[in-house]
C-alpha positions as CSV (number, residue, x, y, z in Angstrom):
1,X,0.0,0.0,0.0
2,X,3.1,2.3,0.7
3,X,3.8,2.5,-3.0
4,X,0.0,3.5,-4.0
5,X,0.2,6.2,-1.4
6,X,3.9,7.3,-2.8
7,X,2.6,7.1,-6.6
8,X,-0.8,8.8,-5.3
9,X,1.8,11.7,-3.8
10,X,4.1,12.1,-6.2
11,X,1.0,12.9,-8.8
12,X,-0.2,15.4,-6.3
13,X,3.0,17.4,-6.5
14,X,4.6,16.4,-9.8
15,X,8.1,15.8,-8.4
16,X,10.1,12.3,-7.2
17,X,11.9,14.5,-4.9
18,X,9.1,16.8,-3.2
19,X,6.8,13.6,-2.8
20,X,9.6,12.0,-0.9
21,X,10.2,14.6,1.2
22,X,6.6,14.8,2.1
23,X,6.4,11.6,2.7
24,X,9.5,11.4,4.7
25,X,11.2,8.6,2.5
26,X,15.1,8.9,0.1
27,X,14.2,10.0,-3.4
28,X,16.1,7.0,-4.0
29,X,13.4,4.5,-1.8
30,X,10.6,6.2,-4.0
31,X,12.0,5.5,-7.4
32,X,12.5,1.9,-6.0
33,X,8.6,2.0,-5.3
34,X,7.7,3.3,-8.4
35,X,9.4,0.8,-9.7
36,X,8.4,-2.2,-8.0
37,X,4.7,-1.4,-8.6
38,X,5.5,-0.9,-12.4
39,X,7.0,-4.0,-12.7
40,X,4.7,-5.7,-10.7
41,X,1.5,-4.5,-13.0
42,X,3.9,-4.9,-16.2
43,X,2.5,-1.1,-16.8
44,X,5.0,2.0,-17.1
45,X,3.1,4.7,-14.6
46,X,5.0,7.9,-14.7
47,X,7.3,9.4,-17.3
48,X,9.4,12.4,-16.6
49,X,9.9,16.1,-18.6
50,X,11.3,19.4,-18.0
51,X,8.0,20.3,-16.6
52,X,7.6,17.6,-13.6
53,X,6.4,14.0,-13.4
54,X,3.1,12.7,-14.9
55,X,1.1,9.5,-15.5
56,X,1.2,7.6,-18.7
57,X,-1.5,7.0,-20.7
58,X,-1.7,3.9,-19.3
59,X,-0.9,5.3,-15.9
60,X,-4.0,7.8,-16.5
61,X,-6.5,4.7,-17.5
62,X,-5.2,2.9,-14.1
63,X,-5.1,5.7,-11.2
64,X,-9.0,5.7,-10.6
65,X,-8.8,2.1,-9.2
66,X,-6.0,3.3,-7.4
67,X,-7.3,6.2,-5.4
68,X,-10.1,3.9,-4.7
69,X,-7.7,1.0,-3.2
70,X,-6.5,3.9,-1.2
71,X,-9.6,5.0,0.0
72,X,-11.0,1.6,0.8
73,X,-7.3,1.2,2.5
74,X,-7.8,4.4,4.7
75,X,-11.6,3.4,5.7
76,X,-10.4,-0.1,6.5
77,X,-7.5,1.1,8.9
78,X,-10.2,4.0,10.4
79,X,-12.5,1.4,11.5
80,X,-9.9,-1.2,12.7
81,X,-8.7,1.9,15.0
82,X,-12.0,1.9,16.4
83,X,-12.6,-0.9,16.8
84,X,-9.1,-1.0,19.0
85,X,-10.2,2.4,20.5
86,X,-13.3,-0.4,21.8
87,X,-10.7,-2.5,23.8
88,X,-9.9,-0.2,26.6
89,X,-12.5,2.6,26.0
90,X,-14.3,4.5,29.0
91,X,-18.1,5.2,28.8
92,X,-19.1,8.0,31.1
93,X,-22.4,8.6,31.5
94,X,-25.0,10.8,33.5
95,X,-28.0,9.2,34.4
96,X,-31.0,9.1,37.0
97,X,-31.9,6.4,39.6
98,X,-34.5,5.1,37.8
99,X,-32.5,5.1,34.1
100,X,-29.5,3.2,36.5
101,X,-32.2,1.3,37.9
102,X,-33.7,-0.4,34.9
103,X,-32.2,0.3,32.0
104,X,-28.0,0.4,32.6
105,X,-28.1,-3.4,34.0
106,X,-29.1,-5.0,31.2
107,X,-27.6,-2.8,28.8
108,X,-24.2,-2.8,30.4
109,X,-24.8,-6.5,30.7
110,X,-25.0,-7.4,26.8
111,X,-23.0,-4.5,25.6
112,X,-19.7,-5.7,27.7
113,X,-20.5,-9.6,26.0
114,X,-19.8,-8.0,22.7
115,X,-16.9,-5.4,24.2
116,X,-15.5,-7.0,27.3
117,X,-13.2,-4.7,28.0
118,X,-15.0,-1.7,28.1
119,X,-15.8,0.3,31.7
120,X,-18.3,2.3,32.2
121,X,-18.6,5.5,34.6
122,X,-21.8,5.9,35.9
123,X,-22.7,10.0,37.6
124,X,-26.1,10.0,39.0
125,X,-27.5,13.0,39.3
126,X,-30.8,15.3,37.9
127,X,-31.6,17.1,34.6
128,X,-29.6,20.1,35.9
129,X,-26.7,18.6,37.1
130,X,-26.8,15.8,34.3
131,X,-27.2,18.8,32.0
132,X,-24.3,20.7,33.3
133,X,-21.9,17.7,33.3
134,X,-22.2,17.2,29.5
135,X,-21.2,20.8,29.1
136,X,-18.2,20.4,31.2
137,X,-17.0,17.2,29.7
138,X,-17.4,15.2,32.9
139,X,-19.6,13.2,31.1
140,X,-19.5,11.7,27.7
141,X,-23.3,12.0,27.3
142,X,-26.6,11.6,29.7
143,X,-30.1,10.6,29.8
144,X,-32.5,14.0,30.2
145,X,-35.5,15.3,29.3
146,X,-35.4,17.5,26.5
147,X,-37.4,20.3,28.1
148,X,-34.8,21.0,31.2
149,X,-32.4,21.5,28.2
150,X,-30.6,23.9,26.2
151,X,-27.9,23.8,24.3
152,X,-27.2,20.1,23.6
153,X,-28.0,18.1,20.8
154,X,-30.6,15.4,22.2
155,X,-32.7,12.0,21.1
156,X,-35.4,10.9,22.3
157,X,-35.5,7.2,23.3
158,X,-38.7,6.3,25.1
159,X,-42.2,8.5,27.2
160,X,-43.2,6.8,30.2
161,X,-46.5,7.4,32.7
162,X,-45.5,9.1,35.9
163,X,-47.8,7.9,38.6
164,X,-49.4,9.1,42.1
165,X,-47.7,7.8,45.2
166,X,-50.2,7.1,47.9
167,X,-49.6,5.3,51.4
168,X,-52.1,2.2,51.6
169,X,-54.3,4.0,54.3
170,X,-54.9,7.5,51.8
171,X,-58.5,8.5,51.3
172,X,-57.8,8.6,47.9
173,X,-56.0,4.8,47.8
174,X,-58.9,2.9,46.8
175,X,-59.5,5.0,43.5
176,X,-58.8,3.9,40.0
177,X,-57.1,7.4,39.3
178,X,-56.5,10.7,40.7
179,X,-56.7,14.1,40.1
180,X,-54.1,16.9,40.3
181,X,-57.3,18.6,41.7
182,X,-57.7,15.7,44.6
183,X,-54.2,16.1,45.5
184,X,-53.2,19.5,45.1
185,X,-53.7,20.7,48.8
186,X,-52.2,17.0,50.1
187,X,-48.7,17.0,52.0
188,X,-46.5,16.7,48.7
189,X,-43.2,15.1,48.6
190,X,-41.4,16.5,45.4
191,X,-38.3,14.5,44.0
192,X,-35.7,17.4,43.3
193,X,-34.9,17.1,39.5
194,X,-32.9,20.7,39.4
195,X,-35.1,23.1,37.8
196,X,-37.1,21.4,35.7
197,X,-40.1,18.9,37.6
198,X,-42.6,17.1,34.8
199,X,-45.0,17.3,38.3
200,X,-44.6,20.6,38.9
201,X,-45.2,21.8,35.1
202,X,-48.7,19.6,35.0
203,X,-49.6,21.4,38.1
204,X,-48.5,25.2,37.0
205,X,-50.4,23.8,33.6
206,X,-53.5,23.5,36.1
207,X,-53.1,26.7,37.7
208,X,-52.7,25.1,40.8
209,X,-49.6,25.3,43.2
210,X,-48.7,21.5,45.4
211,X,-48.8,21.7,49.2
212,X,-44.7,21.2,48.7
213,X,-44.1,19.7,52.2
214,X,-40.5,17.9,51.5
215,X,-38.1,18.1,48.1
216,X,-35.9,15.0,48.2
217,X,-33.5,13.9,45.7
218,X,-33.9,10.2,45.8
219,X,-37.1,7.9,44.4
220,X,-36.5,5.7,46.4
221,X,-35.9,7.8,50.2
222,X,-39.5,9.4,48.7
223,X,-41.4,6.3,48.5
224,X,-40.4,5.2,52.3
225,X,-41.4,8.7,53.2
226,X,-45.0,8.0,51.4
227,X,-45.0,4.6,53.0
228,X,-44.4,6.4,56.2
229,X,-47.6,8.8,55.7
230,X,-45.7,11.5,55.8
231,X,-47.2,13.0,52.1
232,X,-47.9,12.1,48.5
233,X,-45.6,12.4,45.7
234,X,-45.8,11.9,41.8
235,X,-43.0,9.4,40.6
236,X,-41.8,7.9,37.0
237,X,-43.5,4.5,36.3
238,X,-40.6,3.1,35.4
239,X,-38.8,3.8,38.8
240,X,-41.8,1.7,40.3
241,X,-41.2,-1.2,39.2
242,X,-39.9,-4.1,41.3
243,X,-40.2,-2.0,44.6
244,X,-41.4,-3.4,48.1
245,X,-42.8,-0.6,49.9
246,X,-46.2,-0.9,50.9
247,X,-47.6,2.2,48.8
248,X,-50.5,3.0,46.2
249,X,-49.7,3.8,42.5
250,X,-52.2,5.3,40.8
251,X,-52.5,7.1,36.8
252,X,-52.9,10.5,36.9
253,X,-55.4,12.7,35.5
254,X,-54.8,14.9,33.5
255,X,-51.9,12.0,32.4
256,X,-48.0,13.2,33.2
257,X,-45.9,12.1,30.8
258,X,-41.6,11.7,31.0
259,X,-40.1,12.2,28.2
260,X,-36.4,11.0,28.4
261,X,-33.5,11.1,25.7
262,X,-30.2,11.3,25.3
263,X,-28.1,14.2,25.4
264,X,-24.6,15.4,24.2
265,X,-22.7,18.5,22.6
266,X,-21.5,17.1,19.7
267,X,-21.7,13.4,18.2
268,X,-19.0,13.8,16.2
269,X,-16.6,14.4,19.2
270,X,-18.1,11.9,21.9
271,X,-15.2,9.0,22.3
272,X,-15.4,5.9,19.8
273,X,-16.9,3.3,22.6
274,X,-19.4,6.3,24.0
275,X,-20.6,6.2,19.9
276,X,-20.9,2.5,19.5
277,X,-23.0,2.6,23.1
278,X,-25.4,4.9,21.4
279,X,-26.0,3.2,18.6
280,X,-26.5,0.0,20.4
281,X,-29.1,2.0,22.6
282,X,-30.5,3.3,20.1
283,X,-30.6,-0.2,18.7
284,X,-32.6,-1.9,21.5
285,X,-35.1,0.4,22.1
286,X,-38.0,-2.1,21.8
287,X,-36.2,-4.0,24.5
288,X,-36.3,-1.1,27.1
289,X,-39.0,-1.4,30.0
């Protein structure tokens, strides 16, 4: 390949000795190129005058298929260096509790049987801080909502209900729904997501303002807090799943619903193993709860 990339060079620049020179080689280990390749395609490439170096005829016929052995030459060695970038890539990622909960197992899981020797970073955190981190470069990329965002390019991946959180013994707990109405004046426990709250925008959406009693960071210190009876709270679906506390989950009415995607600043410079994870993600949707 060295010789198609020194004949490729030396027809850029029309000279043996300004090719070599770019190229770092003797004018002397060019013309020894040149001529190996001739010999070996019984075809006489270049020929030499006053004015610089050109192709033959012949030459001229053949150095499409030649560029195109080089391109196909570059691509192949650009995807093998990815595909070593793969073997001892980093993934750092921002997500939330219930994203780390039910999603990054599984994920993680399969991903590492195809690249074993990939780690991945996980930073838990809310749409703010997630938000933030991307900007920074602490993370490589994060799961958000597109709403608590600016400035980041974003996909979505997957809505999801968020439900009302009752303790067993509410008034409200043996209902098929509830209403932001019914709750609105109820002790309300509100899961800090930095300032943007999908709960808080379907109340404002109302006209109504929540009887905000405790702002907590953490699902799952908020549903032992409802299981308490110490208030109500509005949760993600998806975060309910496969809990034990003895609490009520009920639809909301009017329905709240989470949108979550992916966010980053620029695809183009997100790391090689942080790209494939993405397009792996993006690939199993279907699969996600």
């Amino acid at each position: 390949m060295n010789r198609y990339i020194a004949l490729q060079k030396i027809v850029e620049i029309g000279s043996f000795t300004k090719a070599a020179e770019a190229l770092g080689y003797t004018q002397s280990a060019m013309s020894q190129m040149i001529s190996s390749l001739e010999d070996e395609l019984s075809i006489k490439l270049l020929y030499r005058s006053r004015v610089g170096v050109k192709l033959t005829l012949e030459g001229a016929d053949l150095y499409p298929f030649i560029e195109r052995t080089i391109l196909q030459y570059q691509a192949m060695q650009g995807k093998a260096n990815e595909i070593k970038g793969l073997e001892t890539g980093v993934i750092r990622i921002g997500t939330i509790s219930s994203i780390t909960c039910h999603w990054m197992p599984q994920l993680i899981k399969e991903f590492q049987a195809l690249y074993p020797n990939v780690q991945f970073i996980l930073h838990q955190g809310d749409y703010s801080s997630i938000q933030e981190w991307i900007k920074v470069g602490a993370v490589d990329f994060g799961f958000i909502t597109p709403p608590a965002v600016t400035g980041l390019h974003t996909i979505t991946i997957k809505e999801g209900s968020m439900l009302a959180v009752l303790p067993t013994n509410h008034k409200l707990a043996s209902h098929s729904t509830v209403s932001l109405h019914e709750i609105v004046n109820e002790p309300f426990i509100l899961l800090e997501e930095g300032h943007f709250s999908e709960p808080m925008e379907a109340f404002h959406a109302c006209n109504f303002e929540p009887n905000i009693k405790f702002c907590i960071h953490d699902d799952y210190a908020i549903m032992t807090m409802v299981e308490a009876g110490l208030g109500i709270s509005i949760l993600a679906e998806l975060v309910l799943r496969r809990t034990n506390y003895h609490i009520v989950m009920l639809p909301v009415e009017p329905p709240i619903i989470r949108t979550i995607a992916i966010g980053f600043r620029d695809k183009n410079s997100l790391p090689i193993a942080s790209k494939y994870f993405i397009e792996y993600l993006i690939s199993n949707i279907e699969k996600l709860p």
